[in-house]
C-alpha positions as CSV (number, residue, x, y, z in Angstrom):
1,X,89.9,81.4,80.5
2,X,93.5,82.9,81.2
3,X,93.5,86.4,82.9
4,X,95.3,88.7,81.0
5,X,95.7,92.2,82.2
6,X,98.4,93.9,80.0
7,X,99.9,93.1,76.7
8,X,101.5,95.1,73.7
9,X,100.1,95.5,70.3
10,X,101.3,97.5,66.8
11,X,98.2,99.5,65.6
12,X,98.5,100.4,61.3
13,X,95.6,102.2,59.8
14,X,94.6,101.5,56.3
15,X,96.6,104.3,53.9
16,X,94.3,106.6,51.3
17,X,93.8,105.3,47.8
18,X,95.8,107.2,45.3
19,X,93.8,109.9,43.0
20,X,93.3,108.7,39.6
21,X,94.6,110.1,35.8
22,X,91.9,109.4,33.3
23,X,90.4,111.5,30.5
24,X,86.8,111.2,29.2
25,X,86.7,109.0,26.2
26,X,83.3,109.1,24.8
27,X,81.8,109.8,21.4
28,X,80.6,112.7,20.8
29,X,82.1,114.3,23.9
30,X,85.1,116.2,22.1
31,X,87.8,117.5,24.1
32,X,85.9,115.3,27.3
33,X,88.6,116.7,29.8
34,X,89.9,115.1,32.8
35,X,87.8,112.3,34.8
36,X,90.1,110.8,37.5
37,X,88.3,110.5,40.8
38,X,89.6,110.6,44.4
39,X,91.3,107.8,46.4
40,X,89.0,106.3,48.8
41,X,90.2,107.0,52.5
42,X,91.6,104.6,54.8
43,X,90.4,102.8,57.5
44,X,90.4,103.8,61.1
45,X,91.9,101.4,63.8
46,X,89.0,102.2,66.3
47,X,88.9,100.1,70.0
48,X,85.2,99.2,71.1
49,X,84.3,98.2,74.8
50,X,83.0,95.2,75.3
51,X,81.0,94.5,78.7
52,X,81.1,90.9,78.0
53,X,84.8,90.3,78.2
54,X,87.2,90.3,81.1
55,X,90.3,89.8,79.5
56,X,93.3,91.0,77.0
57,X,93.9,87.5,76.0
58,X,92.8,87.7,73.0
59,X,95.1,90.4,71.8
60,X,98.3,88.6,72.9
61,X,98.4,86.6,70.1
62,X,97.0,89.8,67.5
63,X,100.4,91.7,67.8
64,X,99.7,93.9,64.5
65,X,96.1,94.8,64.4
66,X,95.3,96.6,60.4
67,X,92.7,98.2,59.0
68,X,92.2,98.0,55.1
69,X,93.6,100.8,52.4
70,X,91.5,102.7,51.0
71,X,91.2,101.9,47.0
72,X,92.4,103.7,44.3
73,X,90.0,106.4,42.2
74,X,88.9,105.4,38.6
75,X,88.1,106.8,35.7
76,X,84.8,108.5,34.6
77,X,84.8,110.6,38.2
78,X,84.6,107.4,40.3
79,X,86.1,107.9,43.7
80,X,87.5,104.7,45.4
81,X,85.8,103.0,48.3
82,X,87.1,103.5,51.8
83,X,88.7,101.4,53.6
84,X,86.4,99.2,56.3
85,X,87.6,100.1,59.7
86,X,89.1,97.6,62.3
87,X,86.7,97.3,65.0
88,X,89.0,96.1,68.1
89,X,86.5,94.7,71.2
90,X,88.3,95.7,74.8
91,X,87.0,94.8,78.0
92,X,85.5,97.7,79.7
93,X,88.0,99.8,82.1
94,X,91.2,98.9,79.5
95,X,94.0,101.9,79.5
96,X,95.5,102.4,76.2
97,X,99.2,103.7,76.4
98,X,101.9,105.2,74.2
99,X,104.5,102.7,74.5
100,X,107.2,104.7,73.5
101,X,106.4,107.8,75.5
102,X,104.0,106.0,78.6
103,X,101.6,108.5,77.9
104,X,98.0,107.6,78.5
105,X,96.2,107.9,75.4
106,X,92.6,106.6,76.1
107,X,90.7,105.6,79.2
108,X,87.7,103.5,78.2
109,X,85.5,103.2,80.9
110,X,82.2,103.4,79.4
111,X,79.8,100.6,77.4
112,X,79.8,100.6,74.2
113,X,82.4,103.5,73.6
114,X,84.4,103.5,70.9
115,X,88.2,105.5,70.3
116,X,89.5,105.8,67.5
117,X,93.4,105.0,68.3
118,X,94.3,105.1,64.6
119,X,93.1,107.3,62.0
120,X,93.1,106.0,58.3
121,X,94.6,108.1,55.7
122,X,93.4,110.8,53.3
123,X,92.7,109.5,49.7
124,X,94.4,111.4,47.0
125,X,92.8,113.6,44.8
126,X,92.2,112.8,41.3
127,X,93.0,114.7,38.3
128,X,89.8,116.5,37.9
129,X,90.9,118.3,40.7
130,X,93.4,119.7,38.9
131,X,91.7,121.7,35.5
132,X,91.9,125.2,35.6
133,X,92.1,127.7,32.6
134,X,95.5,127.4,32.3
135,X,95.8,124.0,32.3
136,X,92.7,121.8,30.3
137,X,94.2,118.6,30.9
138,X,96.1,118.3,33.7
139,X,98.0,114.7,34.2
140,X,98.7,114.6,37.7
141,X,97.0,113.3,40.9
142,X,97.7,112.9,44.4
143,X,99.4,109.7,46.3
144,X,96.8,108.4,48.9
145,X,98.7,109.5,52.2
146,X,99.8,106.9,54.8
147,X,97.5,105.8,57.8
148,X,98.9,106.1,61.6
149,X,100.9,103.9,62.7
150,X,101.5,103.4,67.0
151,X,102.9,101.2,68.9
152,X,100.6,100.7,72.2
153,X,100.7,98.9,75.6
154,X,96.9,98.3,77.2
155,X,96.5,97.6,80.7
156,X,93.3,96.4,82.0
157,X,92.0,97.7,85.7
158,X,88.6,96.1,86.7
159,X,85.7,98.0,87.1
160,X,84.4,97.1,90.5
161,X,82.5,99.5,93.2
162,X,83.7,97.7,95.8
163,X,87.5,96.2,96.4
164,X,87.8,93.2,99.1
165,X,91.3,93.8,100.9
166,X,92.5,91.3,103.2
167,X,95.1,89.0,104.1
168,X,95.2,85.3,102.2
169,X,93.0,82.9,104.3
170,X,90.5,85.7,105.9
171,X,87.3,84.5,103.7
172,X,87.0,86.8,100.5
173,X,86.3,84.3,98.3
174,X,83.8,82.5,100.4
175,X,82.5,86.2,100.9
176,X,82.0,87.3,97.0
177,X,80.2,83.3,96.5
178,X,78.0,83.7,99.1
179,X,77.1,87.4,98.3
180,X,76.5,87.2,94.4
181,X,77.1,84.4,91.6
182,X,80.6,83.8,91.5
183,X,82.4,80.9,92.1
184,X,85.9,81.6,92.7
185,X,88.1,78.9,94.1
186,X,87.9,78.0,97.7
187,X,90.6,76.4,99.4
188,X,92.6,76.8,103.0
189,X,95.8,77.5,101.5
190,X,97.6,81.1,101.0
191,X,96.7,82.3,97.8
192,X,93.8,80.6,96.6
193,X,92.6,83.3,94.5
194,X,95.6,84.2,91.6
195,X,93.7,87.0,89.5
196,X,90.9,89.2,90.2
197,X,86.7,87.7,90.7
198,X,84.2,89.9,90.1
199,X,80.6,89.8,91.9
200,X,77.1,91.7,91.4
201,X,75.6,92.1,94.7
202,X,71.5,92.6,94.4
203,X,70.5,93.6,97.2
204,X,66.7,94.4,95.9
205,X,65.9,95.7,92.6
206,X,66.9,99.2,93.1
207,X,69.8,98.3,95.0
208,X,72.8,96.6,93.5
209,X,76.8,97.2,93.8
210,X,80.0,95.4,91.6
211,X,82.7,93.8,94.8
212,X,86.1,92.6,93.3
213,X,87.8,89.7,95.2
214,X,91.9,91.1,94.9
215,X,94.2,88.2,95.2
216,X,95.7,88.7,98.8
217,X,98.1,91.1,99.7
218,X,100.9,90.6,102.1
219,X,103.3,93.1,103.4
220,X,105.9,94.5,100.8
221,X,103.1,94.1,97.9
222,X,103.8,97.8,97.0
223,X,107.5,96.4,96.3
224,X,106.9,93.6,94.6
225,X,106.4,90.8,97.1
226,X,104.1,88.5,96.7
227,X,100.5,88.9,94.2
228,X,100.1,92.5,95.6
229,X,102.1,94.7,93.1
230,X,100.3,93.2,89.9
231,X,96.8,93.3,91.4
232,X,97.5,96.6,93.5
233,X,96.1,98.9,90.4
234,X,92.8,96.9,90.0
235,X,91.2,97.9,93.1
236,X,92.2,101.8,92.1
237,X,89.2,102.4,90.1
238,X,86.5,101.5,93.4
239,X,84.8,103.5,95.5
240,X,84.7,101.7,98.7
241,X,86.8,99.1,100.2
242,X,85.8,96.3,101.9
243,X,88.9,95.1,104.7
244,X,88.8,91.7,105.9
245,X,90.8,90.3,108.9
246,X,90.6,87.5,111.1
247,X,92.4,85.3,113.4
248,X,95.3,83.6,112.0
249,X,96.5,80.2,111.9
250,X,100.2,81.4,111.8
251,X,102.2,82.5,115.1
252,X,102.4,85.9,114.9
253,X,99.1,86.8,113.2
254,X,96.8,89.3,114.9
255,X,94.0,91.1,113.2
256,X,95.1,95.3,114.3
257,X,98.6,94.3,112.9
258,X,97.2,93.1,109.5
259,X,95.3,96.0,109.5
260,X,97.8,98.6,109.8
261,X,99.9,96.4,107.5
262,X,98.1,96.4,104.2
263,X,97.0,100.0,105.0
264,X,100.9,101.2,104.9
265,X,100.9,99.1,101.6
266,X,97.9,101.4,100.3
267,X,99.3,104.0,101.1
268,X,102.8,103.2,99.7
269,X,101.0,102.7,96.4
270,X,98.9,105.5,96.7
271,X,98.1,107.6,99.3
272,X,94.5,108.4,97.7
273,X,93.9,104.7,98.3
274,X,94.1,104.9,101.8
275,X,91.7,107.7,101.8
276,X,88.8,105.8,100.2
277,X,85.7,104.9,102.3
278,X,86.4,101.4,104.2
279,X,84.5,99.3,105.8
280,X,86.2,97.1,108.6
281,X,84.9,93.8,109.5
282,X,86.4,90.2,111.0
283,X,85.7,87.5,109.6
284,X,84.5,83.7,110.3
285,X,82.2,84.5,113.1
286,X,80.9,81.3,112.8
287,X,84.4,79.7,114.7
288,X,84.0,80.2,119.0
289,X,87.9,81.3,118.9
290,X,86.7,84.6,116.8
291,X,83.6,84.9,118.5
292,X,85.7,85.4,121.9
293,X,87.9,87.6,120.4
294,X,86.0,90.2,119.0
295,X,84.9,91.9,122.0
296,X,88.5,92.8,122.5
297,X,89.7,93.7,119.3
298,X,86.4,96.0,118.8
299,X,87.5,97.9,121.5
300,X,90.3,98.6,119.9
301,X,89.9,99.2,116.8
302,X,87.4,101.9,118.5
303,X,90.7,103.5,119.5
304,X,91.7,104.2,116.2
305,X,87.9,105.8,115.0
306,X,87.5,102.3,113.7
307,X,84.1,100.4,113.6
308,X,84.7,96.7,113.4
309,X,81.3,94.6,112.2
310,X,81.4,90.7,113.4
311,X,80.1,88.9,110.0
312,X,80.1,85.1,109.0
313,X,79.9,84.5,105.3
314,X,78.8,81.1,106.4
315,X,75.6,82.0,108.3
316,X,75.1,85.0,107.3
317,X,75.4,86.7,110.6
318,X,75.8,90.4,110.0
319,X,75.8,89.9,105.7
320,X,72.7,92.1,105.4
321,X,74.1,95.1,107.7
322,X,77.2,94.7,106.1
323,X,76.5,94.7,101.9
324,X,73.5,97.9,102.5
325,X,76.9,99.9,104.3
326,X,79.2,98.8,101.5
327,X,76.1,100.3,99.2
328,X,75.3,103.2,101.1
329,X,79.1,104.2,100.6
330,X,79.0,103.4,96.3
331,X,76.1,106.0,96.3
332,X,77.1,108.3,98.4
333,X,81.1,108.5,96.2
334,X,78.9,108.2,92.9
335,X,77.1,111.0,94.1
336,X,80.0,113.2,94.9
């Protein structure tokens, strides 16, 4: 399935029925008086999360989403029906934006929730609404007024506990398969991964955490280089990070310097970013080269208050330590 994570849509609720003009017409009922009954109101246009989908796909090719009109009121004090809301199902953690004004309307982070983003309109009163003393028969009603009408722009973030940060090539997607279920692609070229993958790490039945595998960062993301400045806001919603780094097969590739790279690039895009609980850990300990290396570069790291952890997602060397600290972190921000 395509990832979609943004797309505009037109949002019309359904308009109120208009009040009815109708006079009792019944033997033996003289001078009956009026009878016209309200206009039924309009439907709402309400947005439902969904926790089974993952995508805005769907609503790229729904670019006017309607609910229905209210009906009209009838004679004999019968009020029209109301309108049957539009029940719209968004992934769970979709924005919902003004897309005149950018102004953030609705943040649906919770299961099941549902906003109303359009409200129907009010059905117009019939005539029997109308008789007073002064005036028996009164042969006026109201128009059913109009339902909202907005123009929006959702943008989804993924819900994850944990964001994976690294380089292209350090091993987050062979991290997030060998972790939880997912299967994202696998490959030893730059940019293997193109949109977000999502893992549930069980740990034991008490103990479980959400990582998301971001597509790899490089420096000048925050700008618009490379994947980073489209995947940049997914990992904003997590409460840990995960930083991966190994040795390079480029010249001019060393581990500290990625480091301090894509941290400038979190803190470029935002500073509270760079402030999240991280975890630091090189990669691939399963290759000698790494192995050798790591005695080094955990020395200094240690310089900079960093703790670097030696893991192989091959293995499993240090996978156990590594996923109870990343879940030890999630309770101790949900917590807080």
């Amino acid at each position: 399935m395509k990832f979609v994570d943004s797309c505009d849509v037109k949002v019309i609720a359904g308009p109120g029925g208009h009040g009815c003009v109708a006079f009792r017409r019944e033997r033996f009922v003289p001078f009956g008086g009026p009878s016209g009954g309200d206009g039924g109101k309009g439907g709402d246009v309400v947005f439902e999360t969904d926790p089974g989908l993952s995508t805005l796909l769907d609503l790229t090719y729904a670019h006017t989403l309607e609910a229905e009109k209210g009906e009209n009121g009838l004679g004999k004090d019968c009020y029209g029906r109301g309108g049957e809301d539009r029940i719209v199902r968004v992934p769970v953690g979709t924005q919902v934006f003004d897309a005149e004004t950018g102004e953030l309307l609705f943040d649906l982070t919770g299961l099941r929730e549902q906003f109303i983003v359009a409200k129907g309109g009010r059905g117009g009163r019939g005539n029997i609404h109308f008789a007073s003393a002064e005036e028996r028969a009164p042969r006026r009603a109201e128009p059913g007024e109009p339902g909202e009408e907005r123009k929006l722009r959702l943008e989804l973030k993924i819900m994850a506990d944990v964001g994976l940060l690294g380089f292209p090539n350090v091993g987050k997607s062979t991290l997030v398969s060998a972790v939880s279920r997912a299967r994202p692609k696998i490959a030893d070229y730059p940019f293997t991964t193109l949109v977000p993958q999502l893992g549930v790490v069980r740990l034991d039945d008490d103990a479980m955490f959400v990582i998301a595998d971001i597509p790899g960062l490089i420096p000048g993301a925050s700008e618009g280089v490379g994947l980073g400045i489209r995947f940049l806001k997914h990992i904003e919603r997590t409460r840990a990070l995960l930083h991966l780094i190994t040795l390079g097969d480029e010249e001019n590739r060393e581990p500290l310097a990625d480091y301090r790279a894509l941290l400038d690039e979190l803190r470029t895009f935002d500073a509270d970013l760079a402030r999240r609980p991280q975890v630091v850990a090189l990669t691939k300990a399963d290759l000698p080269d790494v192995r050798e290396a790591y005695p080094v570069l955990r020395s200094r790291f240690s310089e900079l208050g960093v703790e670097l952890r030696l893991v192989s997602a091959v293995t499993g060397e240090g996978m156990r330590e590594l996923l109870f600290e990343l879940h030890r972190l999630v309770r101790r921000e949900h917590e807080v």
